[in-house]
N, C-alpha and C positions, 0 to 999 in steps of 0.2 A: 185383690193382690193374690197371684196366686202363691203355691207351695212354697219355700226357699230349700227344700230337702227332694233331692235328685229322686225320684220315684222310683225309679229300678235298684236304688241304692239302699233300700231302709229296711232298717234293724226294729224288732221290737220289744228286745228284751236289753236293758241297758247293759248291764253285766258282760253280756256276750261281743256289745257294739263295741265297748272299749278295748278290744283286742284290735282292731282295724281301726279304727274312728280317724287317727290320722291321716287314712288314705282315703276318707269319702269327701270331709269339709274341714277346709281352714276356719280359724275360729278369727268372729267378724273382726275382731281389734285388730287384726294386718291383715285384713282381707286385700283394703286400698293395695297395699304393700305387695302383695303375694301374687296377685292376679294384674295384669299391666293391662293397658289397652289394646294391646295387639291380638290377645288372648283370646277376648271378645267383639273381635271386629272382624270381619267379612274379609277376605283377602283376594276379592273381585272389586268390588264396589269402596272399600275402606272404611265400611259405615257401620256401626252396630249391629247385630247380627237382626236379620228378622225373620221370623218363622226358621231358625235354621237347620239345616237337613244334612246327614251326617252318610257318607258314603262307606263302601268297605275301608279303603284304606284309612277309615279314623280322619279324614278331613272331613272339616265343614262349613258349610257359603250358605249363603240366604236360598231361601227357594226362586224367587224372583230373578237373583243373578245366575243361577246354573241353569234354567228356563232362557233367557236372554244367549249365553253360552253356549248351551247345545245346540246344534242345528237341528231343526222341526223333523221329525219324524226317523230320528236316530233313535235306534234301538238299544244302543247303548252312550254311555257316558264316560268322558276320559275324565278322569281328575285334573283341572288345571295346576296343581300341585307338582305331582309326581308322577302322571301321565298315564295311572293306570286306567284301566278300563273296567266298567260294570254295568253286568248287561241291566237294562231297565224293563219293568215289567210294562203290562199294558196302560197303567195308569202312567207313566212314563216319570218323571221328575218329581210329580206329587206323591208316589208311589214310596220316593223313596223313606229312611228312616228320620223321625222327630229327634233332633238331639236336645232330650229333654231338659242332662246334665249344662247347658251352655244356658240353655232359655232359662234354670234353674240359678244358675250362677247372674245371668244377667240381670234377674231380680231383685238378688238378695242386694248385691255389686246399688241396685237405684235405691235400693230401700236403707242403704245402709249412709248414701252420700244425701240421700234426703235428711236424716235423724242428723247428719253430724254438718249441713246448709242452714238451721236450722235458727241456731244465735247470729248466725249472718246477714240474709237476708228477708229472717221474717217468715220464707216459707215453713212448711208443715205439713205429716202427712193427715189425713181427713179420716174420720170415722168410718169405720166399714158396716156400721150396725146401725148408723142414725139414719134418722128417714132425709131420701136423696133431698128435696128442699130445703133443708136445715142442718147439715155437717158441721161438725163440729171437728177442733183439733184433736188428733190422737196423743194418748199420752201413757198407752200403754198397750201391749199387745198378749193375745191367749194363745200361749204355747200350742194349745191343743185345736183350736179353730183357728191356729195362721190370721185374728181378723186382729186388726189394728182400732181400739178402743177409746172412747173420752172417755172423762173422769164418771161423768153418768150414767154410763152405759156399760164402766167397770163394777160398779158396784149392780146394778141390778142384773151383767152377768153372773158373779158367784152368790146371787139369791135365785135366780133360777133353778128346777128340780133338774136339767137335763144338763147343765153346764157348773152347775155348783162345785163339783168335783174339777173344775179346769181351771190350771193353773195360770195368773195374770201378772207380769213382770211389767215393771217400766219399760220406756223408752232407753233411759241409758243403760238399766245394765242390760236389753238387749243387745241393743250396740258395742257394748262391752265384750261381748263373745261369752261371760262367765255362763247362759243356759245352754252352750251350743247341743252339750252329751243331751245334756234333759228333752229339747227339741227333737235330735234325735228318736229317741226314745220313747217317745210320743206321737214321731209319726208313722201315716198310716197308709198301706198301699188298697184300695177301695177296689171294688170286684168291677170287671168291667163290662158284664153283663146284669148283676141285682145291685141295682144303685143302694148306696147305703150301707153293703154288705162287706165289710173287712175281707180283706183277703188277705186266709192266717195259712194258705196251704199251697204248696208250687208243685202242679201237675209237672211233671217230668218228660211224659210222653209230648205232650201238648208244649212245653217249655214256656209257661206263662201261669202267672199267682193267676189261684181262685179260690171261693170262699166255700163254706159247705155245703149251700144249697147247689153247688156249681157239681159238685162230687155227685150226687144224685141226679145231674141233666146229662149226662155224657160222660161222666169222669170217672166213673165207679172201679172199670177196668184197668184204668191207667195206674201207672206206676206215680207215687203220691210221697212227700216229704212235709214237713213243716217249713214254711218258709224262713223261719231263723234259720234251721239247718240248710237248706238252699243257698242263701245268703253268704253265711259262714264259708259253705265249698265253694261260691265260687270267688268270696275274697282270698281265699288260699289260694285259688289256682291264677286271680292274679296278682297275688303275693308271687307265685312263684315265677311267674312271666315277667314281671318288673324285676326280680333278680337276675331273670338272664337275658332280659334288655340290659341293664346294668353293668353286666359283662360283655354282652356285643358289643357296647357304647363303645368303650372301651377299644374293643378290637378294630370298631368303625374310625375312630379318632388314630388309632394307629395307622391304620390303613390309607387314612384321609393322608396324613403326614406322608405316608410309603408313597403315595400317588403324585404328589408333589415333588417329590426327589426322583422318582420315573419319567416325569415329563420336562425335569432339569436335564437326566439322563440322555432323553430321547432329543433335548435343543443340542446338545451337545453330539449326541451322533450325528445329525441333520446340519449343523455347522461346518463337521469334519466332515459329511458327504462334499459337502456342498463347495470347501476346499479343495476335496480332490477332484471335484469335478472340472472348476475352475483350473487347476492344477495341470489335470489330461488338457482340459479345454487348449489351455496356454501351450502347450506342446504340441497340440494340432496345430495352431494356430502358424508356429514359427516353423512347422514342419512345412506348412502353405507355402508362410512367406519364404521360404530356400525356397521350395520347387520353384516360386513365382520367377525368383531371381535366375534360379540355370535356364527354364525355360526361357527367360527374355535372352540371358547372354548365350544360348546356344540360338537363337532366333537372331540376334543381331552378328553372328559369325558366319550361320547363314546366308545372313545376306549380305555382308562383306567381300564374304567368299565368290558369292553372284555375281556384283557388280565388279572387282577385279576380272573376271574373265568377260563382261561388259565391257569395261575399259579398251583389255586388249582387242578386244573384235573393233571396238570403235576405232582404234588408231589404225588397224589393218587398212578399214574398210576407207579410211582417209586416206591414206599410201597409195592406196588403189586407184583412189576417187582421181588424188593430185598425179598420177603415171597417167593416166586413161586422157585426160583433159589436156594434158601438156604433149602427149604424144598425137593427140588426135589433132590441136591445133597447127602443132607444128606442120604434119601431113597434108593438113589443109592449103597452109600457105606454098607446101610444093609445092603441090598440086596449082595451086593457084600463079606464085611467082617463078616456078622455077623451068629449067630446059624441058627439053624432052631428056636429054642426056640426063638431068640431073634427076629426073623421076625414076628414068630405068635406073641411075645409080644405086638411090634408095629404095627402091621397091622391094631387095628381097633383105633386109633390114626392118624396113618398116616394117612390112605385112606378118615378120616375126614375133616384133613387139605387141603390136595390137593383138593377132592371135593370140599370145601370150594372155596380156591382159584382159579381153574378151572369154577365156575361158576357164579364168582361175579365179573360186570362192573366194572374198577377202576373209568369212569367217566359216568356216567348216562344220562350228556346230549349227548353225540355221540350216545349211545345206539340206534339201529335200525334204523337209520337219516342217508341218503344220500345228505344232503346240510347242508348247515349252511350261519347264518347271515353274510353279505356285507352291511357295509355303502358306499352308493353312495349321492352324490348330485344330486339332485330331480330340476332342472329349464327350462325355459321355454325364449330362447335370444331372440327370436322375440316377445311374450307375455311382455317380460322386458322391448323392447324397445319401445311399444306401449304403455305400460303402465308411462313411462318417456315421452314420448310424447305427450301423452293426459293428464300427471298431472302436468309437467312444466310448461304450461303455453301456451299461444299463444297470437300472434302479432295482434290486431285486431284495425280499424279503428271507431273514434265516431263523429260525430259531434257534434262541440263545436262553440259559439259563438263570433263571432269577438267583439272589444272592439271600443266603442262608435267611437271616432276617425276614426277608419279605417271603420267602417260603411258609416259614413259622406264623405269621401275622397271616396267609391267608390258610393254610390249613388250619387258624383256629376258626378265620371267618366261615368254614366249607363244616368246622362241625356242629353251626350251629343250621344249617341250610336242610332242610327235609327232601328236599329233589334236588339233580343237577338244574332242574328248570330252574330253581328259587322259587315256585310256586308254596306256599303255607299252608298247608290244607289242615283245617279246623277239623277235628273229629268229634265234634257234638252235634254234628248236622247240618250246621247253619254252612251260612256259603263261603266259597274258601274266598281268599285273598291271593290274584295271581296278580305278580308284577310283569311288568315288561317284558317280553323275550327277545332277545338278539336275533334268533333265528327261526326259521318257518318250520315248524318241525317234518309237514308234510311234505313240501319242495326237496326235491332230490335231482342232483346232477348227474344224469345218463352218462352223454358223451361231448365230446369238447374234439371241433372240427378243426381244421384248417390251424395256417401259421403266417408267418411272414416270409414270403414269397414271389415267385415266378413262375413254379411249377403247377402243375395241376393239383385240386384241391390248397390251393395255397393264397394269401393274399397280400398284394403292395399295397391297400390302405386298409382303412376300419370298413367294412361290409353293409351297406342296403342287404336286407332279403324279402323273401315273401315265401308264403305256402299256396302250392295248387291243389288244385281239386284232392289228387290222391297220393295231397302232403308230402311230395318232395321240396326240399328246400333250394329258391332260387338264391343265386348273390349277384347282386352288380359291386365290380370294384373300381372305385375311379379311376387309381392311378394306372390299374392291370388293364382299364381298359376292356374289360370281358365278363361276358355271362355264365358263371358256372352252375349246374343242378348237381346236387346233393341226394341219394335217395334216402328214404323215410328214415334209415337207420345212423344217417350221415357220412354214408360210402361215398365218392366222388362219382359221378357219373359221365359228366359230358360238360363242353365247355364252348360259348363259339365267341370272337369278337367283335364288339361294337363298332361297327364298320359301314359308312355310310358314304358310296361314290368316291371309294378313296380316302376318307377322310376320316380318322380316328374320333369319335365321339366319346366323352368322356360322362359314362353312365353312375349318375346318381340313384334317384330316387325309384322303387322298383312296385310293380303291382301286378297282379295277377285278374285279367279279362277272365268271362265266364267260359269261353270254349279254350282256355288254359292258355292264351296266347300270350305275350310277357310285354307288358308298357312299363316302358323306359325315361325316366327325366334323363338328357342332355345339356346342359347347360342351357339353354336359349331355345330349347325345342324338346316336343316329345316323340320318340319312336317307337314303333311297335314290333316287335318281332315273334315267330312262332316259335313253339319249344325246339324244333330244329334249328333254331338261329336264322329263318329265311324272311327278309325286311317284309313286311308289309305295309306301314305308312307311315307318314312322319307329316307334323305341320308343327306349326307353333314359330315359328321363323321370323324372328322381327315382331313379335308378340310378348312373349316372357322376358324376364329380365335377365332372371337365375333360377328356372325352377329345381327346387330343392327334394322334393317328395312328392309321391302320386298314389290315388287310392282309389278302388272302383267300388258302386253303393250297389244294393240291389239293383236296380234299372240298367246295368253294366255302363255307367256311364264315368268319365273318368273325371276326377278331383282331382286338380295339381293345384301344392301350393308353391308360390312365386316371392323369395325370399328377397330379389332384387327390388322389385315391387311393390313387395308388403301386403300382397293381396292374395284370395283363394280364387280359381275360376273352375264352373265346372261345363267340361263338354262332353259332345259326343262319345263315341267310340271311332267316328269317323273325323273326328276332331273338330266339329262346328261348333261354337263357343254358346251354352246356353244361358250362363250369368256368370260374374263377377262382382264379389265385395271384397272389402278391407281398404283401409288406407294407413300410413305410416304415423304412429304417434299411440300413447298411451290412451286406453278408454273401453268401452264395450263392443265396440264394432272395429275395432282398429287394433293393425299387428304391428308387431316391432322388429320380428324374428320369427315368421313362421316357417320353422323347419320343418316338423313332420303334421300331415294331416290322416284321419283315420275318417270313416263313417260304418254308425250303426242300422243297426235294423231296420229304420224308421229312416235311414239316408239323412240322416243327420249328420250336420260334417263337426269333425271336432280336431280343434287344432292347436296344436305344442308350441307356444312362444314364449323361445327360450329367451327372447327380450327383456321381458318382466317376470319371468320365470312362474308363468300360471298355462291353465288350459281354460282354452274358449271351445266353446260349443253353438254352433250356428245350424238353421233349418236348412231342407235340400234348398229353400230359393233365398238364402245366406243372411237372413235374420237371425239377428243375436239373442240368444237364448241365455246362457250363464257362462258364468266365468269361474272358476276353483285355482286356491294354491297363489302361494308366496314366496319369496325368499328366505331359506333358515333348514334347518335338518330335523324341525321336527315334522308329527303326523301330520300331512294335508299340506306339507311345503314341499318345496324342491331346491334343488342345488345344480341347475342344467337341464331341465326335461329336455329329454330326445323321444326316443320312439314312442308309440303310442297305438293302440287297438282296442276295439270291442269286443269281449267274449256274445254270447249268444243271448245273453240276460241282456244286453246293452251295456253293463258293468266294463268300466275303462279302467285298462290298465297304460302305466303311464313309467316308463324306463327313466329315473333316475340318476344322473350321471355322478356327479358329484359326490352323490349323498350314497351310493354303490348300493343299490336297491332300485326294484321293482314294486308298486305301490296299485292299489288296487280301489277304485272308489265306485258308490254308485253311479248310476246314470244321471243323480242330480247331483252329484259331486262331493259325495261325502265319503271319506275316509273309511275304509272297512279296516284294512290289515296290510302287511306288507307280502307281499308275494313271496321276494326272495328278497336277502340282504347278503352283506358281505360273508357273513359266517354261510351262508351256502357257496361258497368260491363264486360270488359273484363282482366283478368289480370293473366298472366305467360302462355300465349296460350303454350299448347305442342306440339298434334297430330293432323292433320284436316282434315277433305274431305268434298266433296260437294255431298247433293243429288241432285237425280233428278227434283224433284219439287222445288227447288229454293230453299234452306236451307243449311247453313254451319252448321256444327259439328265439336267440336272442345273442348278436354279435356286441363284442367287447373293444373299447380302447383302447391304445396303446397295445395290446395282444395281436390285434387284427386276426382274432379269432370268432369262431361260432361256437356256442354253448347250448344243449336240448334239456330241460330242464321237466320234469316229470309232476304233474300238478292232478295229484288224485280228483282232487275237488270239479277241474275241468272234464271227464271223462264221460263220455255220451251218457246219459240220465244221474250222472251220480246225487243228481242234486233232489231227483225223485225217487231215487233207488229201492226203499222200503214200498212205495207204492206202486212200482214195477213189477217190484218180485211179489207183492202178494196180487197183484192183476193177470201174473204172467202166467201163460197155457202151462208151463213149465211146473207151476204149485198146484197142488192135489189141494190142500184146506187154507184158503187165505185166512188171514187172522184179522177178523171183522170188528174185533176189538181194540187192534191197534190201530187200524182202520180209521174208528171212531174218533181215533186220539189227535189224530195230525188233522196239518193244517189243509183241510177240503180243497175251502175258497181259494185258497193260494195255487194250491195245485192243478185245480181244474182250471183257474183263467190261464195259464200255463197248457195244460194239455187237454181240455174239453174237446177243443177242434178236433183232435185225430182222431177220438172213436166218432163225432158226429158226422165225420168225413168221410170215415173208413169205409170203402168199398162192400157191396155183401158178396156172398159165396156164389151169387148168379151172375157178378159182373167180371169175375175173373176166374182163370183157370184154377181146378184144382191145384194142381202142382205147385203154384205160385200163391198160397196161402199159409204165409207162415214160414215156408219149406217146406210144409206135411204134405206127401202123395197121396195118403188115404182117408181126408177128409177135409174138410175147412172146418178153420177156425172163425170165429166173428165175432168183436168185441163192441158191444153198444154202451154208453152210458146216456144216464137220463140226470138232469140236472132241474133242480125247484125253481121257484121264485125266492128271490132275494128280500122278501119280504118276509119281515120277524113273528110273522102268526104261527104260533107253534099250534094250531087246531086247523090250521090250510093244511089239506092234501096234499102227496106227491105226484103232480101229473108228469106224464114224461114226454119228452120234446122227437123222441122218435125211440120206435121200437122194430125189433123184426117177427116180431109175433103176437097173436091175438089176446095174448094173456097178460091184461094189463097188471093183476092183481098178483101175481106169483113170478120174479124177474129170475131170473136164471143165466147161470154162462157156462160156458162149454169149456170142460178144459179134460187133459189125454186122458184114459182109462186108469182108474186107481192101481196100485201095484199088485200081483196076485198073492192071495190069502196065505200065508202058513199053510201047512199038511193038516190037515184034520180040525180045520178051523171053519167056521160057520159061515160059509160064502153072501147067505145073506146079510147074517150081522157083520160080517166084518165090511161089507161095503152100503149098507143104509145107518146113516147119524145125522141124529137128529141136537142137534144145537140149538138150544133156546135160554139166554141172557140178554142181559141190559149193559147195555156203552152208553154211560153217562145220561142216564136217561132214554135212551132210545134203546126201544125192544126192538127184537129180532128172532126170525125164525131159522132156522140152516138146516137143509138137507140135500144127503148125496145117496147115490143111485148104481147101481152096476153098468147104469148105461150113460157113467161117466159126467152127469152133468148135477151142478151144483147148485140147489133152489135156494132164494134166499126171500123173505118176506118180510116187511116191517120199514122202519125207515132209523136211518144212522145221522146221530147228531152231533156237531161241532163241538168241543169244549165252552162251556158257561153258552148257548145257544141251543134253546129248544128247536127250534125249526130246521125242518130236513134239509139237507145241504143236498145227499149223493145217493143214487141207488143203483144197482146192477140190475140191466132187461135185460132180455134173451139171447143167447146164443146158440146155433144150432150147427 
């Protein structure tokens, strides 16, 4: 049985324990009472805690279930608590802290429902002292050996010479709680280096008890206390932390309350929006239905008005019809029955009549007129709907002043805050405690393009974009119909539109070919055009469904995904189809909604389906590889994924709609941070990519705008920046000891390629080395075996010089000496220290070049990782 007294908690003078004593241990008689199961129970798994491990934030789970929890080879750990995060060391999970206090408590907590099971059911605790074949019932225990005693084995402990002095109580007034102070007081914190050895002394420097033989192996120097006094300080200081928790509480419960009556507040704005909206709504509405009404009864007067002068033409043309036919018969039958006499009679009669009517229009508007009036209705759906949209009304945010009260309640919350982050930073060393942050502190918004529009630079829906070679920003706008470029700084530059044989094509999804040419999703086909807007090929015709988005992999081959469909296909550049996967329905291989697709370095396709709201990640020949991400608003969920891309690590970032964030995961799809959130003015992300120089782009919702967002982190080397600049021609003394400190391995499987790659000073011009005219530069490195023999040599895998044993690199002439200063010493130094173990020699030369000998060692790794060869 182990201790029942929290080891980092113990007093050993009684006198002094009784000024605190109520804040270390409840005393056992309400222990049941005081301590619930909730207390001591896992709040993963639900089970009694086991092995439990206790993180910054003061939570704690089993080791088991936070192992189970993390995903494998995260480097850090979120609290499923409170979601903070804590980076893990190399031992990862097991690493972390013992919470003794709990494992301590859960002890006492069995030991205490064992004594008092006891008249129940017969059980009993067993001797700690009797020989394991033969246990005996305990019926009493020794305050100072923690062991649990029979009646025989009590008595020949206090005849023992080394235990005589130790005090033996029963079982019940154990259980009682009446020894708890004496227990106390008795126990003892043990050195954790000389077994046996009390530990009466708390090194300060070191921040951990040790005993006196511990002061003479290392401790001598260090600043030293008595651990009573140790003790004592630091139950005061959290004496004094528990009083102004006590008064946060406080402030937090008020605040609790103020948050509630804020978001009664805020249903009640959002009800009266949502009135007036209804309101405007209803007044558009009746505004329609009049116009609907004048236009039908000016449409029906119209053609009232028509057919009255129809009418009359038609009765004309009857008058006409019946003269022409009545005169013509008549004429006939002269002709026919009558004299010659009576012919001449009527002949110059007749021949007046019919000329007459032979040359007179019955209606005069058809005369010589090959058309005639058409009422049509004259409108314009898309002009209608813009105009409903831009005179409805719009949703827009104001700021408004909190009300006295809740001002007070949070500037009490703000004085107890040590940063505006909320970050707690401990000043006794140990590691701070950061919460959460709302916002990315590094993410900064440049500039903010484009609007809702017609005009140049402007846009009629939410924006596709993409980045070319030399980072101007493409947009396809569907409803505008047109391709506009942006240049790097978000000026407008040129515009052409999607025009295909006449036929307006309605540009989606947008990507950028290697020789900068611009592929276009169309609905039902992909088109290509050059950056001057001039077609060069289009297929897909009677193939896709809906493609929604398009992306090109190293091979410049093109990825569209096909949302009609539910599938991804990848082809040509000349559009000959070389695979296709996915089918429609929930699963690993199958999409629901794939909107946008991205591919990384490795032509890996990975794809946004906002269906089930995850990302899939499939090989170039569309085998499924992983899936990440949920429905919900916390880390590693989404609320609408849209856009999506690869930075140069393979790290995906993934545009957030809902959740108004940017989110950033590994390549195997684990959560790092949030890019950007709403508190950087980001909100309804769509479409995104990265430039070159460190800058995200990324078009917005509802805005139908573009935003350039400023991402230090991304910026050509930043991520090796320290090993640049001490590598770099540009530094005169690299510092071979910080050198030593970073991470080699990591950096080299990253950049080894380019120095074993790099060109020498005989394969290319002067001039084009570096930029320097009046020399070359040439940078080698030599890389070991990966093998842990710290007594294997460093051989090196190429050199540009015969001097295996003295590596060297070339970098500009040192600066000139001071006046009167010793040319030779100020430019030969000799450097010779130890990096973690590994020796090293440095010397520099007037003739500019930097010798270095010895070899540089990894942290906690004997074996050479890195050395500098020649340069010349």
């Amino acid at each position: 049985m182990s201790s029942i007294v929290n080891p980092n908690l113990c007093v050993l003078d009684e006198e002094e324990d009784e000024k605190f004593s109520g804040h270390v241990m409840a005393s056992s008689i309400d222990l049941l009472t005081k301590i619930n199961d909730e207390f001591l129970t896992c709040q993963i798994c639900f089970e009694t805690y086991t092995r439990p491990k206790s993180l910054n934030c003061q939570h704690t789970f089993c080791l088991k279930c936070l192992e189970e929890y993390n995903p494998p080879n995260n480097k850090v750990v979120v609290c499923p608590t409170c979601r903070s995060e804590q980076p893990l060391t190399v031992e990862g999970i097991n690493g972390l802290k013992d919470n003794f206090f709990i494992s301590s408590m859960s002890d006492m907590l069995k030991t205490v429902k064992e004594i008092r099971s006891e008249d129940k059911d017969g059980t009993s605790l067993m001797c700690d002292t009797c020989d394991h074949d033969n246990r005996k019932a305990a019926i009493s225990r020794c305050l100072d050996c923690t062991d649990f005693l029979c009646s025989e084995c009590s008595i020949w402990h206090i005849r023992t010479k080394l235990t005589r002095r130790h005090k033996i109580v029963s079982l019940t007034e154990f259980e009682s709680g009446m020894h708890n102070q004496e227990l106390k007081s008795r126990a003892k914190i043990y050195c954790m280096i000389h077994d046996g050895e009390a530990a009466k002394i708390y090194c300060q420097s070191c921040q951990c008890p040790i005993c006196h033989e511990c002061v003479e192996c290392g401790h001598a120097r260090h600043r030293r206390c008595s651990l009573k006094e140790e003790v004592l300080n630091q139950g005061r200081q959290i004496e004094n932390l528990l009083k102004t928790a006590k008064e946060k509480t406080g402030v937090l419960r008020t605040l609790q309350s103020t948050l509630k009556e804020i978001k009664i507040t805020k249903k009640k704005e959002r009800d009266q929006a949502e009135a007036e909206i209804e309101k405007t709504c209803e007044i558009f509405i009746n505004a329609i239905h009049r116009r609907k009404q004048e236009l039908v009864d000016e449409l029906h007067n119209m053609h009232a008005s028509e057919v009255k002068h129809i009418n009359a033409d038609e009765d004309s043309v009857e008058m006409q019809l019946s003269s022409l036919v009545s005169c013509t018969e008549f004429s006939r039958k002269v002709l026919e029955y009558g004299t010659p006499k009576e012919v001449l009679g009527l002949n110059n009669q007749m021949t007046q009549i019919l000329h007459q009517l032979l040359e007179t229009h019955p209606a005069m508007k058809y005369h010589k007129t090959e058309q005639t009036d058409v009422i049509l209705f004259d409108t314009n759906p898309d002009a209608s709907v813009r105009v409903i949209r831009d005179n409805l009304g719009r949703l827009n945010r104001q700021e408004a002043a909190f009300d006295e009260n809740t001002n007070k309640v949070l500037r009490q919350l703000d004085s107890f805050c040590a940063t505006e982050s909320g970050a707690i930073e401990r000043r006794n060393g140990q590691r701070a405690i950061t919460q959460r942050a709302e916002s990315t502190a590094e993410t900064r918004l440049l500039v903010q393009l484009g609007k809702q529009g017609i005009g140049d630079g402007e846009f009629e829906s939410t924006p596709n974009l993409a980045v070319n070679s030399v980072n101007e920003i493409i947009t396809a706008d569907f409803d505008g119909a047109k391709i506009q470029i942006f240049d790097p700084q978000g000026n407008f530059k040129d515009s052409f539109v999607t025009e295909v044989n006449k036929r307006m094509c309605k540009p989606a999804g947008i990507a950028i070919l290697n020789n900068d040419d611009i592929a276009v999703c169309c609905e039902d086909q992909v088109h290509i055009w050059t950056h001057e807007g001039k077609g060069v090929l289009g297929f897909g015709k009677g193939f896709f469904g809906n493609c929604s988005s398009i992306a090109v992999n190293a091979d410049n081959h093109l990825v569209v995904a096909d949302v009609g469909k539910h599938c991804v296909s990848v082809h040509t550049n000349t559009g000959k189809l070389i695979t296709q996967f996915g089918a429609q329905g929930k699963g690993e291989s199958k999409l629901i909604e794939p909107r946008y697709v991205a591919c990384d370095s490795l032509n890996n396709i990975i794809v946004s389906d906002g269906g089930d709201c995850s990302i899939k990640k499939f090989s170039a020949q569309g085998e499924f590889l992983l899936s990440f991400g949920s429905e919900g608003p916390e880390n590693g969920q989404f609320q609408g994924p849209r856009g999506i891309c690869a930075d140069e690590h393979d790290n995906i970032l993934v545009a957030d709609c809902w959740n108004h964030r940017v989110d950033l995961f590994t390549q195997d799809g684990c959560f790092l941070r949030h890019i950007a959130t709403g508190a950087d003015s980001l909100h309804f992300p769509w479409c995104l990519a990265l430039t070159s120089n460190g800058k995200m782009v990324l078009s917005e919702d509802y805005s139908w705008s573009v935003k350039m967002f400023e991402l230090p982190e991304y910026r050509n080397g930043s991520s090796i920046s320290s090993m640049e600049e001490m590598l770099s021609p540009n530094s005169f003394m690299p510092d071979f000891e910080q050198l030593a400190q970073m991470d080699i391995q990591n950096i080299l499987s990253n950049k080894v390629s380019w120095w074993l790659t790099s060109p020498g000073p005989h394969e290319i011009p002067e001039h084009q080395v570096n930029g320097v005219s009046n020399g070359s530069i040439h940078n080698t490195i030599a890389t070991s075996s990966l093998s842990r023999n710290s007594s294997k040599t460093l051989s090196s895998k190429k050199s540009s010089s015969s001097d295996s044993d003295l590596s060297s690199m070339q970098l500009p002439p040192p600066p000139p000496p001071p006046p009167g200063a010793d040319t030779q010493q100020s430019n030969d130094v000799i450097v010779n220290g130890l990096a973690n173990g590994g020796s090293m020699s440095l010397k520099t030369g007037g003739n500019g070049k930097v010798c270095f000998s010895g070899k540089i060692t990894s942290l906690g790794d004997p074996s050479p990782v890195v050395a500098m060869v020649n340069g010349t």
